[in-house]
C-alpha atoms as one frame of an Amber mdcrd trajectory, in Angstrom:
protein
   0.000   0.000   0.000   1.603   3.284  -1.148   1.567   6.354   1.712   1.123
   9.393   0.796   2.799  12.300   3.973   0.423  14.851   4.835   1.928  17.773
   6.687   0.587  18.120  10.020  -2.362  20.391  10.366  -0.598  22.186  13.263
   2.332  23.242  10.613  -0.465  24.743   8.279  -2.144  26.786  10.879   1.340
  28.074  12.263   2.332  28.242   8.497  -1.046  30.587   7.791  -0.400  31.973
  10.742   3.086  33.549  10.157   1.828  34.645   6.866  -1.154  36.781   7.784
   1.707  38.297  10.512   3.897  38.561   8.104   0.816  40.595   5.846  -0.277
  42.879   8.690   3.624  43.936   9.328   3.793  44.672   5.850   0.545  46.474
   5.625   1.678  48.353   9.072   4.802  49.547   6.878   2.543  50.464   4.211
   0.991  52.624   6.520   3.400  53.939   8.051   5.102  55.190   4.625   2.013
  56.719   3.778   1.567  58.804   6.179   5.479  60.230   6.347   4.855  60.827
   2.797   1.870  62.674   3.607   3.955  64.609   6.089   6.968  65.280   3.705
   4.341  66.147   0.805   2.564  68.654   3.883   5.812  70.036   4.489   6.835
  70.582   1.217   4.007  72.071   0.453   4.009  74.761   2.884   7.465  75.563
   1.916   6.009  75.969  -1.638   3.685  78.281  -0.252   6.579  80.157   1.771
   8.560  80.317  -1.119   5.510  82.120  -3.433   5.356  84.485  -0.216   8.437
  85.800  -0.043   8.896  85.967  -3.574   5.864  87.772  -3.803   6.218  90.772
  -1.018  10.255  90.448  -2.634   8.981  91.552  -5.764   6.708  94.299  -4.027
   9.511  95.920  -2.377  11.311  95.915  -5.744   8.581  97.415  -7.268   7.478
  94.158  -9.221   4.748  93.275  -7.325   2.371  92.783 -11.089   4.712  89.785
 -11.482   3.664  88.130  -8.266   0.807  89.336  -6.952  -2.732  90.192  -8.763
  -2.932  92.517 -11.106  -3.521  95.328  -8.370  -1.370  94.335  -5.290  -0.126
  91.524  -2.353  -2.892  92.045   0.525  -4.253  94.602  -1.198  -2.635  98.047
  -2.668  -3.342 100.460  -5.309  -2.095 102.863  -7.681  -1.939 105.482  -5.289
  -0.755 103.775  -2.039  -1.767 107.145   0.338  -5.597 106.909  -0.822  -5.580
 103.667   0.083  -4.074 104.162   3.339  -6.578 106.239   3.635  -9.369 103.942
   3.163  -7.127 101.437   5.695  -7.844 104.359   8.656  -4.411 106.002   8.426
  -4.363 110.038   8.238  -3.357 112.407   5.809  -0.868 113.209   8.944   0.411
 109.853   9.661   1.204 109.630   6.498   2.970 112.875   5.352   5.121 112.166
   9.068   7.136 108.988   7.592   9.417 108.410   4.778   7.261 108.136   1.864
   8.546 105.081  -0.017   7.348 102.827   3.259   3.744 103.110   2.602   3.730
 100.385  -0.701   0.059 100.308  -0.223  -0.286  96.601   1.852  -2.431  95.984
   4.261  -6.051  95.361   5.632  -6.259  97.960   8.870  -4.500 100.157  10.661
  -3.078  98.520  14.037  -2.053 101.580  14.908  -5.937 102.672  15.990  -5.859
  99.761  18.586  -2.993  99.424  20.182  -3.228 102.199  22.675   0.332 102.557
  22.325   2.057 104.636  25.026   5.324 106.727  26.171   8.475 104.060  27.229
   6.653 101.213  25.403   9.039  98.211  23.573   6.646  97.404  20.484   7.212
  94.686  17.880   5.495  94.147  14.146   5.180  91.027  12.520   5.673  91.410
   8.998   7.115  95.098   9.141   7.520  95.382   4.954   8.823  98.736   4.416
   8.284 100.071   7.898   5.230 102.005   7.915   3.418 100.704  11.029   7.355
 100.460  13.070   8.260 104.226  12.132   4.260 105.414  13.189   4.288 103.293
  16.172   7.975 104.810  16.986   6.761 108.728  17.600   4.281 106.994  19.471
   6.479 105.867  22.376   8.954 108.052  21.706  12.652 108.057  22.649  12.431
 105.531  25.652  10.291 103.309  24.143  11.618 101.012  21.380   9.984  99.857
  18.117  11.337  96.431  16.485   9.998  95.196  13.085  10.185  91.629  11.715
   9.970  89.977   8.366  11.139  86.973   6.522  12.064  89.113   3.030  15.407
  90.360   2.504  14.409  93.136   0.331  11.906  94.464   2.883  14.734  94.748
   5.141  16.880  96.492   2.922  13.968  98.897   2.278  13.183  99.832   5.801
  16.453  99.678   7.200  17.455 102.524   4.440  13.906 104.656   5.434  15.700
 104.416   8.706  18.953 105.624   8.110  17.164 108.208   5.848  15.076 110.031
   8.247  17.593 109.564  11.226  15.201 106.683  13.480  17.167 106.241  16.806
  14.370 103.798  18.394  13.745 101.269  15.832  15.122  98.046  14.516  14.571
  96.134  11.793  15.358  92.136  12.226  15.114  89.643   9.094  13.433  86.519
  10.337   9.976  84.406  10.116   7.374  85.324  12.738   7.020  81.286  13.690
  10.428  81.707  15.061  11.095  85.464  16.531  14.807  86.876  16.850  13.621
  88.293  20.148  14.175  86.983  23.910  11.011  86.012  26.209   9.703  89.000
  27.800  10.907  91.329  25.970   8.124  93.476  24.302   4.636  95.400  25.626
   2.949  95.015  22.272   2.596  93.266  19.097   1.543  94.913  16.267   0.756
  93.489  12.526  -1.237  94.247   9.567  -2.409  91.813   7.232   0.471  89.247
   7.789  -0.726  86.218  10.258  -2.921  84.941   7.715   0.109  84.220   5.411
   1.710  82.307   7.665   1.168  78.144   7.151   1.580  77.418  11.144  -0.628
  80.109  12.675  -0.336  78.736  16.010   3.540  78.754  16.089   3.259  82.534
  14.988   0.849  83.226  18.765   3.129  80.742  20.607   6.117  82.932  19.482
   3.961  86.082  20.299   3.334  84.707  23.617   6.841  83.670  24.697   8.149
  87.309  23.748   5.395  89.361  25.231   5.643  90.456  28.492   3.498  89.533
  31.388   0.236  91.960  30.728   1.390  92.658  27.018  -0.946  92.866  24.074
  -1.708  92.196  20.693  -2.984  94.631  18.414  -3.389  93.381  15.094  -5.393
  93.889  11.583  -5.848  90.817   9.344  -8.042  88.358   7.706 -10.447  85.893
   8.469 -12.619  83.538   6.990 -16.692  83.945   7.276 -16.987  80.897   6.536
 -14.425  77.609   5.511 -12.928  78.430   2.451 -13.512  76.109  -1.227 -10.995
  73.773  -2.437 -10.134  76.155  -5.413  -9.572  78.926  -3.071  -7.472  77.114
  -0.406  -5.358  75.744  -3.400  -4.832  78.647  -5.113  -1.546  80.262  -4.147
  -1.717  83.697  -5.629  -4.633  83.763  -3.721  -2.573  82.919  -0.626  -0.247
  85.904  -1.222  -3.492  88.204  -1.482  -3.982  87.077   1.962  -7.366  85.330
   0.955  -7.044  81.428   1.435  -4.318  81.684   3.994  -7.546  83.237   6.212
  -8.964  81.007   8.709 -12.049  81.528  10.730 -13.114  83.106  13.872 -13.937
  80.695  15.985 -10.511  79.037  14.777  -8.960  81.885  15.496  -9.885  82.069
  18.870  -9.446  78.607  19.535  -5.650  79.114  18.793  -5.360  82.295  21.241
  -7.167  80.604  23.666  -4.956  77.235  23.791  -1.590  79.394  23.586  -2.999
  81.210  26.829  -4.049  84.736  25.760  -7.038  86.184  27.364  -9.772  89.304
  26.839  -9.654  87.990  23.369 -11.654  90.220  20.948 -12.239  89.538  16.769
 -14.531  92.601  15.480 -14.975  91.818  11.989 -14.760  95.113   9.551 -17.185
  94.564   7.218 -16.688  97.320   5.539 -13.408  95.739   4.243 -15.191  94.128
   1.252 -15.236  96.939  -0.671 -11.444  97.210  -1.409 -10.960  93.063  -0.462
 -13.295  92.638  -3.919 -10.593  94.610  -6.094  -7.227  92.668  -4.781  -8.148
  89.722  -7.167 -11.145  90.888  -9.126 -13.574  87.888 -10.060 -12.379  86.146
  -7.101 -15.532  86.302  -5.105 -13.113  86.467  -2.449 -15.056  89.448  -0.462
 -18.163  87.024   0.308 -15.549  84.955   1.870 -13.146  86.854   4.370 -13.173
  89.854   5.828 -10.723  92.352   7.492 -10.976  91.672  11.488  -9.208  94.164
  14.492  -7.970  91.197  16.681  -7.266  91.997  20.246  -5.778  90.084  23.350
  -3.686  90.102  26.283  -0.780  87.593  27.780  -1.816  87.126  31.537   0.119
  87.910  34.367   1.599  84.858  35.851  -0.381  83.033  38.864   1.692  82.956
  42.058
């Protein structure tokens, strides 16, 4: 009688067993891969968006900005820079007291009409382009106060350094760096200060952690900038020239004061200007981007520490 070996039923359950291991490892690396692709794709992708940024506001200060931005302005501007400044809240006075080539028509406010700023203070802008809102804020506290301005674009530098050095500024200074990651100690300023700049920034929660850390205890922000009414479409959020207008870099309010909230701030006030529509529709004309954000005065304070 011939015999024919079967395998013991024990070695094909272990056998299937160390397979479907063998399947869910792989799968688990499959995973796993995805997702730090979708990380380095993330990343990359907000580096993209950096890069269009600075380029962008590089261009402005240059006096490029049609090769960038829309066919008006980044965040904004005009062919006449002082009416619109005008229409942003500044005066006729504010205006005529600073260097002239600062104002480059940008913006969506004027911070300087909330801050409160006083005599002695240490103030800091995020995003301080050609200086407008540091050399303003500077008469403002005068010549023991201190006004420091920030921004990631060379050429913006260059330009308000030289307004500086131009009209003689003894209290300002004017710091090349990103606003997720401030060249300032902790505790070092009273205020923050920005116009229309937050929104382009791809990790707005770094940018009010940052804020936080270098505010002192008491401090405030005073700031103008964008924000959603309501989410933003896929073909806005995509759309990087859109993202340099400071439209689909907007998020909304109750985002907005989610983040404040969970980096600590407190008395925090977002009072939209609707108004703001009127110009926001002529940055990127066709864009129906005015029935989507708004211009918002955004307001709170870093808490003194409990003891």
């Amino acid at each position: 009688m011939d015999y024919y070996y079967q395998p013991p039923k024990v070695e094909l359950v272990q056998y299937i067993a160390i397979n479907q291991k063998s399947t869910k490892y792989e799968k688990g690396m499959k995973k796993e891969t995805r997702y730090a692709s979708k990380i380095k794709n993330q990343k990359k992708s907000e580096e993209d968006i950096k890069r269009e940024v600075r380029s962008a506001y590089g261009n402005a200060a240059k006096g490029k900005n049609k090769s960038k931005c829309s066919s008006n302005n980044c965040c904004g501007g005009s062919v006449n820079p002082d009416e619109y400044a005008k229409e942003l809240g500044y005066t006729r006075e504010e205006l005529e007291s600073v260097p002239q080539s600062c104002n480059m028509g940008l913006g969506c406010g004027n911070p300087q009409n909330i801050a409160s700023l006083k005599e002695g203070e240490f103030v800091l802008d995020l995003g301080a382009g050609g200086g407008l809102d540091v050399f303003l804020a500077a008469k403002r506290v005068g010549p023991n106060g201190r006004v420091y301005g920030v921004d990631m674009t060379p050429e913006m530098i260059s330009k308000a350094r030289d307004n500086a050095a131009k009209s003689n500024y003894k209290n300002v200074e004017f710091l090349l760096g990103e606003i997720e990651h401030l060249p300032l100690p902790n505790n070092s300023v009273n205020v923050i200060i920005s116009n229309c700049v937050v929104n382009l920034s791809t990790n707005k929660k770094r940018v009010f952690n940052e804020a936080f850390r270098v505010l002192k205890e008491s401090g405030r922000i005073a700031i103008s900038d964008m924000v959603a009414l309501k989410p933003l479409p896929k073909q806005m959020t995509e759309n990087k020239e859109l993202y340099s207008n400071c439209i689909s870099g907007a998020i909304t309010i109750n985002e907005l004061k989610n983040i404040l909230y969970k980096v600590g701030f407190e008395d925090i006030v977002i009072d939209q200007q609707k108004e703001s529509r009127q110009f926001i529709k002529d940055w990127v004309p066709g864009s129906d981007s005015e029935n989507y954000v708004v211009s918002a005065k955004i307001k709170a304070i870093k808490p003194k520490l409990k003891k």
